[in-house]
DOVOLUM-294344 format. One record per residue (C-alpha): z, y, x; residue number from 0; residue in one letter. Coordinates in steps of 0.2 Angstrom, whole numbers, plus 2048, in hexadecimal, padded with zeros to 3 digits. Layout:
% residues N
+-----+-----+-----+-----+------+
|  pz |  py |  px |  nr | rest |
+-----+-----+-----+-----+------+
|   Z |   Y |   X | NUM |    A |
...
+-----+-----+-----+-----+------+
END
This chain:
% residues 287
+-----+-----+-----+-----+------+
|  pz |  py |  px |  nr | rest |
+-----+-----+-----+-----+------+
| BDE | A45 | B5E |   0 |    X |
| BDE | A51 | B50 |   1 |    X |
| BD2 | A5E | B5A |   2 |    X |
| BC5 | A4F | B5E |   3 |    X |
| BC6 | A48 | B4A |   4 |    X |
| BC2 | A5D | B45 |   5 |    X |
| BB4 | A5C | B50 |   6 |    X |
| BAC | A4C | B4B |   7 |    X |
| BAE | A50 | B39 |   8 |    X |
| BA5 | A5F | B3C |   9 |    X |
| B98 | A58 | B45 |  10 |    X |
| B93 | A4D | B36 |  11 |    X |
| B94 | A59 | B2A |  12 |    X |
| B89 | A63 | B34 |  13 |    X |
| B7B | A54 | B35 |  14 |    X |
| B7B | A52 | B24 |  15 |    X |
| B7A | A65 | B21 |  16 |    X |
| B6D | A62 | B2D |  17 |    X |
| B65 | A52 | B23 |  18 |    X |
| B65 | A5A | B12 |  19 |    X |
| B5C | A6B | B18 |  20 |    X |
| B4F | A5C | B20 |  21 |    X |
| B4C | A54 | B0F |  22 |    X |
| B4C | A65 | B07 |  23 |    X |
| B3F | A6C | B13 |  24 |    X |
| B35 | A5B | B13 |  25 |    X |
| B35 | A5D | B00 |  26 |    X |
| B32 | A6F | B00 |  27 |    X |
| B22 | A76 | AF6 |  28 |    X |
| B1A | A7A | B05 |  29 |    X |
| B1B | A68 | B0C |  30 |    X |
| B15 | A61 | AFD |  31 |    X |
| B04 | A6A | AFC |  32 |    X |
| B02 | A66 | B0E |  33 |    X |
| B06 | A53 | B0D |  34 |    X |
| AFB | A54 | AFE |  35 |    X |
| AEC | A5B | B09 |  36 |    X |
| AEF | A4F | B16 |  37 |    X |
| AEE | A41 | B0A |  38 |    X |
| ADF | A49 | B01 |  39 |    X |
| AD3 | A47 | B11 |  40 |    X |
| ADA | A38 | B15 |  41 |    X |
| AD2 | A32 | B03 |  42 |    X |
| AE3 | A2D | AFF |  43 |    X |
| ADF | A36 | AEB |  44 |    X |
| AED | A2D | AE2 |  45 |    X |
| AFC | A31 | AEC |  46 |    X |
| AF5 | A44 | AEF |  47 |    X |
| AF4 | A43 | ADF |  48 |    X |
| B05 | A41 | ADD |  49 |    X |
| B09 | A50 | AEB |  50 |    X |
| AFD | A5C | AE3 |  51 |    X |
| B08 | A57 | AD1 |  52 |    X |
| B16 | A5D | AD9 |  53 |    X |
| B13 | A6C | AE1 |  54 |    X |
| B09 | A75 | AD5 |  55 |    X |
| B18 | A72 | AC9 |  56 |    X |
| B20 | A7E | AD4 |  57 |    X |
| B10 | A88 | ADA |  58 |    X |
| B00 | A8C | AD2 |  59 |    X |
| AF3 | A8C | ADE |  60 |    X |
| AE1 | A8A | ADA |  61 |    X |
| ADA | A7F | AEB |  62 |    X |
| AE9 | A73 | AE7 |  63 |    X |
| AE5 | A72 | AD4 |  64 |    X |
| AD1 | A70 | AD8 |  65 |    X |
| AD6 | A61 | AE6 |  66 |    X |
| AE1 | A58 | AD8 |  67 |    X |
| AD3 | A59 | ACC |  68 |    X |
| AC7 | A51 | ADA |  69 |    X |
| AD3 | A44 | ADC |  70 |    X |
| AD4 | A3E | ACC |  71 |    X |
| AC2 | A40 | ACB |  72 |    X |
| AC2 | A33 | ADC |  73 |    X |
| ACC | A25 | AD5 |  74 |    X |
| AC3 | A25 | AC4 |  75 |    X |
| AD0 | A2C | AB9 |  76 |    X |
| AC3 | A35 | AB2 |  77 |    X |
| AC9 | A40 | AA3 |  78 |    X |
| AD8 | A44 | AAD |  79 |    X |
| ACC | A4D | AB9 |  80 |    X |
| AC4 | A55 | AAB |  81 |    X |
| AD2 | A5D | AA2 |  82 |    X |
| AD9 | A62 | AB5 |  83 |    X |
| AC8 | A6B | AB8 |  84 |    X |
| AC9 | A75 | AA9 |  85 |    X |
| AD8 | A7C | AAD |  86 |    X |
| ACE | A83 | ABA |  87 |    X |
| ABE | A8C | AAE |  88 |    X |
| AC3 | A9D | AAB |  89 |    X |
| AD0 | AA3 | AB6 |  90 |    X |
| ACD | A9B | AC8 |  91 |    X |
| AC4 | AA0 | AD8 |  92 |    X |
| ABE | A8C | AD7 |  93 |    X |
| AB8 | A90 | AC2 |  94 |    X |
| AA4 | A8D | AC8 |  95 |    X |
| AAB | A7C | AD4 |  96 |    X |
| AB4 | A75 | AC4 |  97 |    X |
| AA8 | A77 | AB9 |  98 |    X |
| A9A | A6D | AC4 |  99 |    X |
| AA8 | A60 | AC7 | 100 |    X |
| AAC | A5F | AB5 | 101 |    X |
| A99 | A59 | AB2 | 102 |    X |
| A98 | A50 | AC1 | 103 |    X |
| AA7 | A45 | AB8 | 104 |    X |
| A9D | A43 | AA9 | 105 |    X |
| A90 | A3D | AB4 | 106 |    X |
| A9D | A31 | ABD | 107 |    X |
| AA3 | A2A | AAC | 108 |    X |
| A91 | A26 | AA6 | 109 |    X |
| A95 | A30 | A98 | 110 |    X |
| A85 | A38 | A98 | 111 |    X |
| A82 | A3B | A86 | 112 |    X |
| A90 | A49 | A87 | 113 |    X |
| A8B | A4D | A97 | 114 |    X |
| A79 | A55 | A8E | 115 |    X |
| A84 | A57 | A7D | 116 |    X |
| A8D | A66 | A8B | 117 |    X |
| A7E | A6C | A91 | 118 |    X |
| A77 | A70 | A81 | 119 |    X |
| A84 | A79 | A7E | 120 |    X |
| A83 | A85 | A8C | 121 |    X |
| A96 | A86 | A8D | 122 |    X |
| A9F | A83 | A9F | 123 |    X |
| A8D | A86 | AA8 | 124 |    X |
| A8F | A8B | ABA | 125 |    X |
| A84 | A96 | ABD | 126 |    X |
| A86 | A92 | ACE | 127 |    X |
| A81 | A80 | ACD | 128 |    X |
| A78 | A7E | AC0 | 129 |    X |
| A6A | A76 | AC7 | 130 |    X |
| A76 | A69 | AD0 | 131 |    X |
| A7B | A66 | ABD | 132 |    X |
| A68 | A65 | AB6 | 133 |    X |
| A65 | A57 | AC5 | 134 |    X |
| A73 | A4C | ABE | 135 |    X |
| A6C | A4E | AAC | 136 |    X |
| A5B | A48 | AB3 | 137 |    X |
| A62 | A3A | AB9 | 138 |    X |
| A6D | A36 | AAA | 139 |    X |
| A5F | A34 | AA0 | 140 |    X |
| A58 | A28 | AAC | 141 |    X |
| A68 | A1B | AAC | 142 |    X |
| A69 | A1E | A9B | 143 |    X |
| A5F | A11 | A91 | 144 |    X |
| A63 | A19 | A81 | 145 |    X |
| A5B | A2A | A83 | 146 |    X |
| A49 | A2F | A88 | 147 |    X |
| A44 | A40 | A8B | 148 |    X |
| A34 | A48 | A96 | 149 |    X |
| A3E | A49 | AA6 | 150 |    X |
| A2F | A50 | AAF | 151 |    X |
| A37 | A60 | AAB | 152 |    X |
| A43 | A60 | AB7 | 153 |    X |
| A39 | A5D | AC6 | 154 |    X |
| A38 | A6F | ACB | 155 |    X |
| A4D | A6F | ACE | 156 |    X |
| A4A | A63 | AD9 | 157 |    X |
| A44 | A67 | AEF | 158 |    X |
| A34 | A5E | AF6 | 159 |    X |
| A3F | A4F | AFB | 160 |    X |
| A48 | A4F | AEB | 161 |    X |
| A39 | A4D | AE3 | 162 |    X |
| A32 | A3E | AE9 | 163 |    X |
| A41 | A36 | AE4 | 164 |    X |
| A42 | A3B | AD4 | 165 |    X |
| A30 | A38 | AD1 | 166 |    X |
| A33 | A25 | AD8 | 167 |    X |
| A40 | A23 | ACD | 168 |    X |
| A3A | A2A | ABE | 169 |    X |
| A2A | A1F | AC1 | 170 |    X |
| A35 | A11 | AC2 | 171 |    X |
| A40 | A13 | AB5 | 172 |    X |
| A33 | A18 | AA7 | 173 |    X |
| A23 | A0D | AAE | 174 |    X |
| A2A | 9FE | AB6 | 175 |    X |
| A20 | 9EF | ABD | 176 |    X |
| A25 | 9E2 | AB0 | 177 |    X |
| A1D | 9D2 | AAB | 178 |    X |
| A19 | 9CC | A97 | 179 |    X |
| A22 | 9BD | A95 | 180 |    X |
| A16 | 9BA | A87 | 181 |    X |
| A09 | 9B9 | A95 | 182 |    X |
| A15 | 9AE | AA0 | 183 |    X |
| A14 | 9A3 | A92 | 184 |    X |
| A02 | 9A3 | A90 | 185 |    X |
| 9FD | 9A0 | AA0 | 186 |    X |
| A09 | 991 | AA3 | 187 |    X |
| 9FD | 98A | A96 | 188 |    X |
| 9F7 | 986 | AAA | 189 |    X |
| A07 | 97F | AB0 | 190 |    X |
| A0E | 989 | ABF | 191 |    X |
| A03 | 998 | ABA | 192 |    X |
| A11 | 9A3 | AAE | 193 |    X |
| A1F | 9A3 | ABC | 194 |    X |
| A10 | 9A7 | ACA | 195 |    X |
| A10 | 9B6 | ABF | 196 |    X |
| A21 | 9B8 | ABF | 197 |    X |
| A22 | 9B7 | AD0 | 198 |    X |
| A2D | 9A6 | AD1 | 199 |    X |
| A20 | 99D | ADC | 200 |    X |
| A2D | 98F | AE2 | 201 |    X |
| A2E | 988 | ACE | 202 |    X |
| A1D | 98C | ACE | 203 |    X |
| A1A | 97E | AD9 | 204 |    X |
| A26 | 972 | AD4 | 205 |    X |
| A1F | 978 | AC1 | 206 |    X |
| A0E | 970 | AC7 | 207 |    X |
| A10 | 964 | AD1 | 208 |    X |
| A1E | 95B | AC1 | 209 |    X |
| A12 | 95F | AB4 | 210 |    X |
| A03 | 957 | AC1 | 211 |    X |
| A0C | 947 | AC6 | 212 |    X |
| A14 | 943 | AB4 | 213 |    X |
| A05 | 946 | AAB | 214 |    X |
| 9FB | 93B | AB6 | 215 |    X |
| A08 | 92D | AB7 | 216 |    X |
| A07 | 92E | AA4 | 217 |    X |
| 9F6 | 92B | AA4 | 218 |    X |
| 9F5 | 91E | AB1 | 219 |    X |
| A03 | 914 | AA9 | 220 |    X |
| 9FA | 915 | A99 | 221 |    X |
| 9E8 | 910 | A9E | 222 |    X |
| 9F1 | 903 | AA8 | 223 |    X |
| 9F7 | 8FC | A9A | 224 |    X |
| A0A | 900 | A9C | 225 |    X |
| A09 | 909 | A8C | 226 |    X |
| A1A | 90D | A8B | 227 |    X |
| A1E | 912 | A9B | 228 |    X |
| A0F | 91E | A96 | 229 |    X |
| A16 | 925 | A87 | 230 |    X |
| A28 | 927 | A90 | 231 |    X |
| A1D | 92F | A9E | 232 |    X |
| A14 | 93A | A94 | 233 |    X |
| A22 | 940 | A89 | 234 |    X |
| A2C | 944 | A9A | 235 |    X |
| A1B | 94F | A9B | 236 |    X |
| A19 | 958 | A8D | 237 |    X |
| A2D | 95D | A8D | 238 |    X |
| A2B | 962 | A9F | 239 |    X |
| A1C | 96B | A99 | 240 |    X |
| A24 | 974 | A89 | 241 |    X |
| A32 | 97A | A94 | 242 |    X |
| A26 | 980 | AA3 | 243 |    X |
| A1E | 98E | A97 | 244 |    X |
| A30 | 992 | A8F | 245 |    X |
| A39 | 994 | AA2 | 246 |    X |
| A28 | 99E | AA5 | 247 |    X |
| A2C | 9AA | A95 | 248 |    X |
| A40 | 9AB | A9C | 249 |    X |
| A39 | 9AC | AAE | 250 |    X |
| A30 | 9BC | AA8 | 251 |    X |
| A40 | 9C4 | AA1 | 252 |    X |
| A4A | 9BE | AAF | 253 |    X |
| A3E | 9CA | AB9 | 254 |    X |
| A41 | 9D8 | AAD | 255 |    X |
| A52 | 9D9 | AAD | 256 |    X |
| A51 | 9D7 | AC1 | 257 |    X |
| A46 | 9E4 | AC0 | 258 |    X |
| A52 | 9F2 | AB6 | 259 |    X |
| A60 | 9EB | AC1 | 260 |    X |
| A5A | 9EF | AD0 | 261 |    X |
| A53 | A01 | ACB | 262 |    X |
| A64 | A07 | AC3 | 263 |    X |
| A6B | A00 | AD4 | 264 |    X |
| A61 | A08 | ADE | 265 |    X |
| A62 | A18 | AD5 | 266 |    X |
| A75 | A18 | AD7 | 267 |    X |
| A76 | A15 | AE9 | 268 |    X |
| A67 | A25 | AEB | 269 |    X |
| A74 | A2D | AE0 | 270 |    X |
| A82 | A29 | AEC | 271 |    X |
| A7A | A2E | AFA | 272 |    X |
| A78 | A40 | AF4 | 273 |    X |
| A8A | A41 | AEF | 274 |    X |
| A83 | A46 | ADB | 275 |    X |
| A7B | A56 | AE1 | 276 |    X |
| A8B | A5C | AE6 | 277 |    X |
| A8D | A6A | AF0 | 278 |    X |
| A96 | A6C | AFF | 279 |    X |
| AAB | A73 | AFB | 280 |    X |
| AAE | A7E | B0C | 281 |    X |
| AC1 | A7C | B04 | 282 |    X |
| AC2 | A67 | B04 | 283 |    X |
| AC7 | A62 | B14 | 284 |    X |
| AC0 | A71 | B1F | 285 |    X |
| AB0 | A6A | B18 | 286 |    X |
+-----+-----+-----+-----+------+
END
């Protein structure tokens, strides 16, 4: 009995030599960039995140700390992505990488007045991407209300198909096809005539057809001799009336601001489509 006890105690002992070499191997350095790399192409960015945290406590490794940075960058934690990229600046093989993906980041962020701020600066240019960085500053200056410069300079960055987008947009953005809601109001002086301006045609109907039928009930009523009916009739009218040319002035803005809407939407999903300008990393993902 004492032999088979001596055997079985050294069988577990053994399993959980076994066990905690498992854990310590599962939790090695090695593990943890791989399992980090894994979940960075999976786009799982916050729980690499976490991977990448660990293992370049342990191991300094350029490709991991680039990935980390992207992966804040991903989720929208912005300035930790920028302070990770520019540990990167000066003494990686990913230096010209980072410093795109640290303007890229501003571009993110919508902080575009630091973004140019930067660039005036000349400092953290990559020389390498410079261009890529000169197309997101032409487009800053389009989604930023606040700022107006001659962006026509910047269309020789861009290649022929570029180029007739950025021409649209620039068009757009600087020239757009919006109505006067002074005029709206004017010419509802014609009931139904302001929001045919504005492109409303349904109120422009019903705009009519109310001020028609009240105004001619008015006067029936009134020459019928139903004077009070008439004045209730007419007043109903002329309120109707008042509030046709003011819905024609708002109808006009409405517009407008449908207008800047759907250009800033647009030029964010164009935007999207082109990943930023960024170029292709041959080190994310086998990319």
């Amino acid at each position: 009995m004492k032999f088979f006890f001596l055997i079985f105690l050294i069988s577990i002992i053994s399993i959980s030599a076994q066990e905690t070499n498992f854990e310590l191997d599962l939790f090695s350095k090695e593990n943890r960039q791989k399992f980090g790399d894994h979940l960075f192409c999976k786009s799982d960015y916050l729980r690499a995140i976490e991977e990448y945290r660990h293992y370049l406590e342990l191991e300094s490794n350029d490709t991991s700390a680039f990935k980390l940075a992207f992966s804040y960058a991903e989720i929208g934690r912005f300035n930790e992505a920028e302070d990770n990229f520019k540990t990167l600046f000066f003494s990686s093989e990913f230096s010209e990488e980072a410093k795109y993906e640290f303007f890229r980041v501003q571009f993110l962020k919508h902080d575009f007045e630091k973004l140019r701020s930067t660039l005036k600066l000349n400092t953290y240019l990559p020389t390498k991407y410079y261009d890529n960085i000169k197309k997101l500053e032409y487009y800053s200056t389009l989604l930023d209300e606040n700022y107006f410069t001659d962006t026509t300079k910047y269309f020789n960055l861009f290649s022929n198909r570029e180029k007739i987008e950025a021409r649209n947009f620039y068009t757009d953005t600087y020239f757009p096809q919006k109505k006067d809601p002074t005029l709206a109001a004017i010419l509802s002086i014609i009931p139904g005539l302001g929001k045919v301006y504005t492109e409303n045609y349904g109120d422009a109907v019903t705009a009519f057809l109310y001020s028609t039928l009240l105004t001619y009930a008015a006067i029936d009523n009134y020459s019928a001799g139903h004077k009070t009916r008439g004045i209730i009739l007419g007043s109903l009218g002329a309120a109707f009336y008042a509030g046709n040319i003011y819905g024609s002035y708002t109808s006009a803005q409405i517009f407008n601001a449908k207008i800047s809407l759907n250009i800033d939407q647009n030029l964010v999903r164009y935007l999207d489509s082109v990943n930023l300008f960024a170029p292709v990393y041959d080190f994310l993902c086998g990319k």
